[in-house]
KEDREN-317308 format. One record per residue (C-alpha): chain; x, y, z. Coordinates in steps of 0.001 Angstrom, whole numbers. Example, Ala and Ser with C-alpha at 12.3 -4.5 7.8 and 13.67 -1.06 7.14 Angstrom:
2
<"A",<12300,-4500,7800>>
<"A",<13670,-1060,7140>>
This chain:
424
<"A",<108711,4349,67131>>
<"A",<109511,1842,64755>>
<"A",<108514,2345,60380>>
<"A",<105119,1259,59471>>
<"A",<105390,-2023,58212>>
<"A",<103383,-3360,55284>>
<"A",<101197,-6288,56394>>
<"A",<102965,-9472,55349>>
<"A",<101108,-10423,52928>>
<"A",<101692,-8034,50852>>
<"A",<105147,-9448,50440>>
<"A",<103800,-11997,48335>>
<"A",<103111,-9841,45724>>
<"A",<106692,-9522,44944>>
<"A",<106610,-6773,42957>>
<"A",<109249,-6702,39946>>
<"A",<111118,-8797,42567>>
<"A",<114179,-10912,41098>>
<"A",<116018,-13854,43454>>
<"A",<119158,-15030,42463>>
<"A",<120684,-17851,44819>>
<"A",<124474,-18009,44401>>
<"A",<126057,-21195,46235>>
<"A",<129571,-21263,46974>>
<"A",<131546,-24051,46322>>
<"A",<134542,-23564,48464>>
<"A",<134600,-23395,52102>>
<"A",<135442,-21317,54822>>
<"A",<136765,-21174,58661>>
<"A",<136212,-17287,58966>>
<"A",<132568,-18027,58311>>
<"A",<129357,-17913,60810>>
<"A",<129361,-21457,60554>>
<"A",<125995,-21437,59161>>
<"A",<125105,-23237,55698>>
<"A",<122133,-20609,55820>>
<"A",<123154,-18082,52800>>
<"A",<123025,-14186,53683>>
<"A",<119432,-12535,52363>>
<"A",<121097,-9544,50382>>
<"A",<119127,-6657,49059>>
<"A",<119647,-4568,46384>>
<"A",<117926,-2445,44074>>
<"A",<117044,-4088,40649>>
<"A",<119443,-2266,37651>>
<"A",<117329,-1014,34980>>
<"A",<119179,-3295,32367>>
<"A",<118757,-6869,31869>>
<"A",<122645,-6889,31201>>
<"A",<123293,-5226,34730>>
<"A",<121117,-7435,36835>>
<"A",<123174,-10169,34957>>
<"A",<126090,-8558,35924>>
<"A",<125086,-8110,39642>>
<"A",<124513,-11403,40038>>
<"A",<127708,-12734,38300>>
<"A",<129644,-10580,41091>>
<"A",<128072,-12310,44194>>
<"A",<128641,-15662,42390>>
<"A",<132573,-14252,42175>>
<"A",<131790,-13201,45972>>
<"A",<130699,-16909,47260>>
<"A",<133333,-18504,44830>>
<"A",<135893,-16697,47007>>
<"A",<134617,-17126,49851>>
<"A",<132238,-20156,50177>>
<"A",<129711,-18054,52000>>
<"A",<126319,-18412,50349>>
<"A",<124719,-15567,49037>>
<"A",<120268,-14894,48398>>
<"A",<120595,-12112,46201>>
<"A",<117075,-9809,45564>>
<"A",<116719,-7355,43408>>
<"A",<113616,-5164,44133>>
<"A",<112818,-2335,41605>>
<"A",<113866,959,43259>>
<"A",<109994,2465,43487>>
<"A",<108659,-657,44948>>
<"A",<111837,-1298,46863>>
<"A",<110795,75,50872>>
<"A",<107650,-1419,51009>>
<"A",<109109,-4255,49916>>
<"A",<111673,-4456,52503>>
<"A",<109412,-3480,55709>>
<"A",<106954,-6479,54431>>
<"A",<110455,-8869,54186>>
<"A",<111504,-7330,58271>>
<"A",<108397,-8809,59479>>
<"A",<108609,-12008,57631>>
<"A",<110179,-15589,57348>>
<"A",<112447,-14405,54776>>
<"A",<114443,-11729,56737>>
<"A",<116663,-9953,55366>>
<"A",<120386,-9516,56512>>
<"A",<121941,-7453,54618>>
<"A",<120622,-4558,52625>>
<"A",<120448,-951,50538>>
<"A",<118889,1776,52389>>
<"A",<118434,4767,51246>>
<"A",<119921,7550,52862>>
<"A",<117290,9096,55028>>
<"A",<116031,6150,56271>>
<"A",<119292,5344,58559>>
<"A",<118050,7109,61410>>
<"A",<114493,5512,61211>>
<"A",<116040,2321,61380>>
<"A",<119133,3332,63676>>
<"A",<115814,4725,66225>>
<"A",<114097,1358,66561>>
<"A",<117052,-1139,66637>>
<"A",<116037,-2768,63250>>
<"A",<119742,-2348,62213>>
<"A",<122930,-2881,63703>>
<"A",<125478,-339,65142>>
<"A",<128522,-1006,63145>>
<"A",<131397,1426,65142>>
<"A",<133226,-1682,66361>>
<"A",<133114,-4073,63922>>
<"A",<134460,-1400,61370>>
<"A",<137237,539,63482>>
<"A",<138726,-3674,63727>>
<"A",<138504,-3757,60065>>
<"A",<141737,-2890,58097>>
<"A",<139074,-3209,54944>>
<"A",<136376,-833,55671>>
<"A",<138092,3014,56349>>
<"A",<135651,5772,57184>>
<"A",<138245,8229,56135>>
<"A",<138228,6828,52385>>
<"A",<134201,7677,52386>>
<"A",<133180,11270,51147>>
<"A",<132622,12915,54381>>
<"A",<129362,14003,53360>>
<"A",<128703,10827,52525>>
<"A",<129572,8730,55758>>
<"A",<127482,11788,57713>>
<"A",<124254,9704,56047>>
<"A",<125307,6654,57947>>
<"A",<125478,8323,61844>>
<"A",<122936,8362,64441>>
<"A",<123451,9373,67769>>
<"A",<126364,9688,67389>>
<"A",<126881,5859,66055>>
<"A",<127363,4558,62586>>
<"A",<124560,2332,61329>>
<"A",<125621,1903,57926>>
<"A",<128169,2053,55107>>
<"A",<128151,4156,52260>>
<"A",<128115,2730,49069>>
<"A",<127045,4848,45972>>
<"A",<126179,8962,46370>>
<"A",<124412,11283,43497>>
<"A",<123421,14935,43706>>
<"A",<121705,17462,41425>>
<"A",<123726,20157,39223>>
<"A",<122254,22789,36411>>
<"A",<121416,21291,32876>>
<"A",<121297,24307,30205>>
<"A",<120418,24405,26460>>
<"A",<123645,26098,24881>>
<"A",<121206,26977,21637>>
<"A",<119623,29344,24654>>
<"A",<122008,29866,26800>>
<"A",<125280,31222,25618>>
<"A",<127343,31023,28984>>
<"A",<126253,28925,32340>>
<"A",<124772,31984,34851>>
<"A",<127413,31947,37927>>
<"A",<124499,33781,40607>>
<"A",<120653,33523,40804>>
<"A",<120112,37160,39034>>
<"A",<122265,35914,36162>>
<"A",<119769,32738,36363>>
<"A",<116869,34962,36299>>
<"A",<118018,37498,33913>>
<"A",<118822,34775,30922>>
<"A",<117042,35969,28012>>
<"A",<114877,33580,26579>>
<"A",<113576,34649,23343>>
<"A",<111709,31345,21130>>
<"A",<108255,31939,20964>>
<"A",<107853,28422,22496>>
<"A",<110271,28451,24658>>
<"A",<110791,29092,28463>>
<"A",<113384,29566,31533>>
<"A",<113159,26930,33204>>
<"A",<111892,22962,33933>>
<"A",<110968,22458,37458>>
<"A",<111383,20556,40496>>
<"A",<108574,17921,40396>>
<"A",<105931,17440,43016>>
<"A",<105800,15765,46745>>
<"A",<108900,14499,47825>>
<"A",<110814,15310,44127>>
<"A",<109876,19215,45203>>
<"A",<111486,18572,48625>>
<"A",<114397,17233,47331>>
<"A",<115284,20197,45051>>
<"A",<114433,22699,47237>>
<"A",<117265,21771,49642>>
<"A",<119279,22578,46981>>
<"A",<118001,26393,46718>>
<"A",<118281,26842,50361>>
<"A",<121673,25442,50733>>
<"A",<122529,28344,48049>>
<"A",<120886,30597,50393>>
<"A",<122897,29566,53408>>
<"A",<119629,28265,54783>>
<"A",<119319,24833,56638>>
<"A",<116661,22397,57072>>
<"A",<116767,22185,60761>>
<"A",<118045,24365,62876>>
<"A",<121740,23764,64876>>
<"A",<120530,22304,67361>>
<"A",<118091,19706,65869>>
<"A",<115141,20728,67575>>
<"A",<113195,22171,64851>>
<"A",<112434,23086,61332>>
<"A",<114274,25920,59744>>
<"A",<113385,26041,56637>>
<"A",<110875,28997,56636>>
<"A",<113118,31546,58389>>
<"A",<113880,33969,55974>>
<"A",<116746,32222,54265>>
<"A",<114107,29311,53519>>
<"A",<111334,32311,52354>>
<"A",<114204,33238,49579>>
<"A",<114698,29977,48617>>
<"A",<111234,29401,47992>>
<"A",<110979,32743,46142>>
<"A",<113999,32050,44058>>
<"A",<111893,28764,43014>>
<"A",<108387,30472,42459>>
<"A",<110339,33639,40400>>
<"A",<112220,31064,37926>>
<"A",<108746,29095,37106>>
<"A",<107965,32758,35441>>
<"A",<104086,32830,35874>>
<"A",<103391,35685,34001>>
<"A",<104443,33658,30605>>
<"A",<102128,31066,29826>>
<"A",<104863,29408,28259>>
<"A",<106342,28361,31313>>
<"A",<103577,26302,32801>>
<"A",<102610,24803,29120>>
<"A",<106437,23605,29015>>
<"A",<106873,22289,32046>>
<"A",<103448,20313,31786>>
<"A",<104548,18505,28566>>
<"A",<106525,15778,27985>>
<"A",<110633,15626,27663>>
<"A",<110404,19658,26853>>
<"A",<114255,20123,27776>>
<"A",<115195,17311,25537>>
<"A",<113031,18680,22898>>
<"A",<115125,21846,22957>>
<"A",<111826,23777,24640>>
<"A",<113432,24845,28337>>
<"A",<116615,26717,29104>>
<"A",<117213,25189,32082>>
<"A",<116254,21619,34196>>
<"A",<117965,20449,37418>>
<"A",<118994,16836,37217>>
<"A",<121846,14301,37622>>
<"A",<123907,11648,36193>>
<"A",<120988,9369,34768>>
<"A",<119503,12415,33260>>
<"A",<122851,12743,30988>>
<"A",<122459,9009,30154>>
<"A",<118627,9551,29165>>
<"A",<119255,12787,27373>>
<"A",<122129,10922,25329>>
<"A",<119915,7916,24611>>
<"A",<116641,9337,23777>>
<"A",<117930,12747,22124>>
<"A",<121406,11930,20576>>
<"A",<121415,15504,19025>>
<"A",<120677,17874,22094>>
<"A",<123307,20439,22093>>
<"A",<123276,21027,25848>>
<"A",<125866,21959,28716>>
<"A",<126248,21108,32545>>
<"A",<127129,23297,35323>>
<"A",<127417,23764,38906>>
<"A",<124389,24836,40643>>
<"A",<124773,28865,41140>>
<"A",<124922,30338,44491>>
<"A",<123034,33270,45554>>
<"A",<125743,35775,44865>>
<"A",<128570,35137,42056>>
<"A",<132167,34023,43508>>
<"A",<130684,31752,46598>>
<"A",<130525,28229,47134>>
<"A",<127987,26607,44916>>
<"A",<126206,23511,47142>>
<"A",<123583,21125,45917>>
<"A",<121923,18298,47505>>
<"A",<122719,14691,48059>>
<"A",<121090,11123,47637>>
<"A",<122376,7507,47318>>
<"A",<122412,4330,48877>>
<"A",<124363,2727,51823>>
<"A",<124689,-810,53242>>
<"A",<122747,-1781,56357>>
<"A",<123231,-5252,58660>>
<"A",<119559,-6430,60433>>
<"A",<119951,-6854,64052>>
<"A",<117824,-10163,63538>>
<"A",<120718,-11420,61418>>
<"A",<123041,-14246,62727>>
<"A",<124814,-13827,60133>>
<"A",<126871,-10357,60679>>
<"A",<130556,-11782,59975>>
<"A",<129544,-13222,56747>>
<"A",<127412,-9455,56225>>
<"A",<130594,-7580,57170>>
<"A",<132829,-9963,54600>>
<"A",<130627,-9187,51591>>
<"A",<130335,-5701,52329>>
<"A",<134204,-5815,51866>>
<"A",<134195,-7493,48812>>
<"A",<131355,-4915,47418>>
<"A",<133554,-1890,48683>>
<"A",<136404,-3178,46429>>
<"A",<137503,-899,43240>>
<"A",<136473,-2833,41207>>
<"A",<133306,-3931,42596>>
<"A",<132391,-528,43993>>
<"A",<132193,1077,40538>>
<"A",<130501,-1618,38781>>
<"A",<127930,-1655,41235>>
<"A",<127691,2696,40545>>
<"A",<127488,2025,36939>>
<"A",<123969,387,37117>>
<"A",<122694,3786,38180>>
<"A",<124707,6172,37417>>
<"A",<126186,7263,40520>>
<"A",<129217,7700,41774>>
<"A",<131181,5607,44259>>
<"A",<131281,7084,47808>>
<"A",<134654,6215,48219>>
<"A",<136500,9521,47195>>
<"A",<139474,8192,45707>>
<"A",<137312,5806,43318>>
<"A",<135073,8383,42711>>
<"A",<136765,9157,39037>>
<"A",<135298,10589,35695>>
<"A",<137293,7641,33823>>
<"A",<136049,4806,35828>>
<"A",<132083,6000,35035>>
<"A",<130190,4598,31762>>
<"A",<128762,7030,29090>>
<"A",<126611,6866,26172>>
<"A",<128742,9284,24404>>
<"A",<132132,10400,25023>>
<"A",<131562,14111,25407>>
<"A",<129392,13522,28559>>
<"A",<132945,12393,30291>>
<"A",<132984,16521,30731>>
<"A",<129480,16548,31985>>
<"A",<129560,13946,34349>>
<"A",<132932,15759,35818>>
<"A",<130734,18724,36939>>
<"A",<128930,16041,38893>>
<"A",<131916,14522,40524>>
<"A",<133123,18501,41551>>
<"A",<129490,19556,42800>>
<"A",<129526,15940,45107>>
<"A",<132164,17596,47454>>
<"A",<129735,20427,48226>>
<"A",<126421,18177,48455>>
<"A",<124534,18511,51421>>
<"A",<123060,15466,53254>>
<"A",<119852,15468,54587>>
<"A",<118648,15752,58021>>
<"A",<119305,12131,59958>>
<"A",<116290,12400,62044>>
<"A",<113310,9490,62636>>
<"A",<110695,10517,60073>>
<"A",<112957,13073,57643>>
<"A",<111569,11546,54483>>
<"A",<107618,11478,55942>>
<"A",<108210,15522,56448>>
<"A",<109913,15981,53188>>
<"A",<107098,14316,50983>>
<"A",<104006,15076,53003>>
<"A",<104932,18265,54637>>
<"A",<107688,20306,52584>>
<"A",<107565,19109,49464>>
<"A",<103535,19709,49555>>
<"A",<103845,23367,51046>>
<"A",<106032,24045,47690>>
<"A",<104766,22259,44679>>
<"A",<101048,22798,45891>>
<"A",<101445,26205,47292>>
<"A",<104377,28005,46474>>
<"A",<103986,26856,42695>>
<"A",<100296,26912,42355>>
<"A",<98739,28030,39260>>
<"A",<96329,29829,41480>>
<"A",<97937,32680,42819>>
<"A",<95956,33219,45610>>
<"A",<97638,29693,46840>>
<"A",<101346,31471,46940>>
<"A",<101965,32658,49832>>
<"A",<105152,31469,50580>>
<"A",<105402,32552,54258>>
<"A",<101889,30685,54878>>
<"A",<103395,27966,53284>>
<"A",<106659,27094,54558>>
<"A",<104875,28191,58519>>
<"A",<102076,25321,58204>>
<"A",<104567,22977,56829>>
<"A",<106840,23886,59934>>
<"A",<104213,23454,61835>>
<"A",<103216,19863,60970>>
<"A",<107053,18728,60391>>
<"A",<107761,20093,64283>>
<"A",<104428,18330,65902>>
<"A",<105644,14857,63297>>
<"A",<109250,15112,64693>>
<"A",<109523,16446,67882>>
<"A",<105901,16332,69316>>
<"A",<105922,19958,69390>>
């Protein structure tokens, strides 16, 4: 079944939509022979400076090359509806960001191409460089559809005027004493699809899985997922009105209010920018019990070739080019991430706003060899935002507490997420 697509017209909108044309001016024999330039798109960088930036590397790109680039930058929110407008327009795309999850929704209709052959005959593109985790985004079916490009993933943000010493287990987590009269344990993980997302994170801690090993249902309210969910519903410490005022205000953790908030690299980068004199600490996410592997989540972006496009030589050559050291970290820098190619994955090759976050950002980097992808199944993200992520930020962490079951929960979610994948 192939994504919803917005009606076309919608496209027209263009919503915080930037196009950048970048003409080559030398020429090629290694081309597609077409003059047509490649439709690229990207998410828009935050920073006037970056989008700059972006396009001054595809100009380097067609200057090498001669191979005419379109590129758009679409701000990240607005960026999917965007895109499924552009499929089923005049202005296809051909190449393309996709986020993670979506691979297999794409992958499931044919909207984008199976890449296996073209990249075992290319010296430039080795799967083996890519964080395993990483290239695991990119398979369906047991075929590649994509190439990663940048990767992020959550880790524990602590106040160190709270906390003295980063809890290594969940009862450690739970047990921190938090004494301020106005302040409390811990931020929260969001609503919808944001309380999805960090959930995975708990159960993954738990030894708990999303689907089960054979990909033919939900798992996540077993009794592994239950804890998780607990673990999550304990730390949002009901019984102290504190908690729920905190969380419900604005930038608490960076006003020194919370002891704890999950976040990643462009949290550091805000916290540094808006509160310069924070005196906070990053840390791996703790497991369950102290002394096992600490896991956390995982989220970025990978490159995608249409099957529409003529153009997949040219696609395959600027992928290349993007994939390059140099290139590859730039590109990370206007979000944050990291690159997904291990070995330029480095603490020294990543911007900060000030020099002691080097450290923090180097707990990121460790907890990105135990992130955890999510499920590459048609219609993931649909269950994580509608489904999931509902069943625990409107249930599970309800300030009614007649709404927090957690069993009840996590079983109707189940429910819905097995008739919305498998039918059943």
């Amino acid at each position: 079944m192939k994504p919803k697509k917005i009606p076309t017209i919608l496209f027209s909108l263009l919503i915080a939509l930037t196009v950048a044309t970048i003409t080559g001016c030398k020429p090629t024999s290694e081309s597609d022979g077409s003059d047509e330039p490649i439709n690229f798109w990207a998410y828009q960088p935050s920073k006037q400076t970056d989008q700059t930036a972006y396009k001054n590397l595809i100009a380097e790109f067609s200057a090498e090359t001669g191979i005419k680039v379109k590129l758009l930058m679409v701000v990240k929110d607005s960026y999917n509806k965007s895109l499924n407008a552009a499929i089923s327009s005049r202005s296809k795309p051909d190449l393309a960001y996709l986020d993670q999850p979506r691979i297999s929704d794409y992958a499931h209709d044919n909207t984008i191409a199976k890449l296996d052959e073209d990249i075992a005959a290319n010296p430039n593109i080795d799967n083996d460089k890519f964080f395993a985790s990483g290239l695991a985004t990119t398979m369906y079916n047991g075929g590649q559809y994509g190439v990663p490009l940048n990767m992020t993933t959550s880790v524990l943000f602590y106040n160190k005027d709270i906390v003295t010493t980063p809890p290594t287990s969940w009862e450690e987590w739970l047990n921190t004493p938090v004494t301020g009269p106005n302040q409390s344990l811990f931020d929260g993980i969001g609503t919808g699809g944001y309380a999805g997302w960090y959930y995975q994170v708990f159960l993954a801690n738990n030894g708990g899985k999303l689907l089960n090993d054979a990909g033919t249902a939900v798992a996540f309210n077993d009794a592994k997922g239950v804890e998780a969910a607990q673990m999550i519903q304990d730390l949002y410490t009901f019984a102290k009105p504190q908690g729920s005022i905190n969380r419900s205000a604005n930038n608490a953790f960076g006003r020194g209010l919370i002891a704890y908030k999950l976040g990643s690299s462009s949290d550091i980068d805000a916290l540094d920018t808006n509160y310069p004199n924070l005196n906070y600490g990053i840390s791996l996410i703790p497991p369950k019990v102290k002394g096992e592997t600490s896991y956390s989540n995982m989220g970025g972006e990978n490159l995608v070739i249409f099957n529409h496009s003529p153009k997949k030589a040219n696609c395959l050559k600027l992928i290349e080019f993007l994939l390059r050291k140099e290139n590859i970290n730039k590109i990370a820098s206007f979000t944050g991430n990291f690159p997904a190619i291990e070995e330029y994955a480095t603490i020294d090759s990543i911007p900060v706003i000030k020099e002691e976050s080097r450290a923090r950002k180097a707990v990121i980097l460790e907890q990105l060899k135990y992130s955890v992808p999510r499920p590459v199944v048609p219609k993931w993200i649909e269950v994580n935002d509608q489904y999931l992520g509902v069943a625990i930020s409107d249930k599970v962490l309800s300030e009614d507490p007649a709404r927090r079951d957690i069993q009840a929960a996590l079983n109707e979610a189940a429910t819905a997420a097995n008739r919305k994948l498998f039918g059943s």
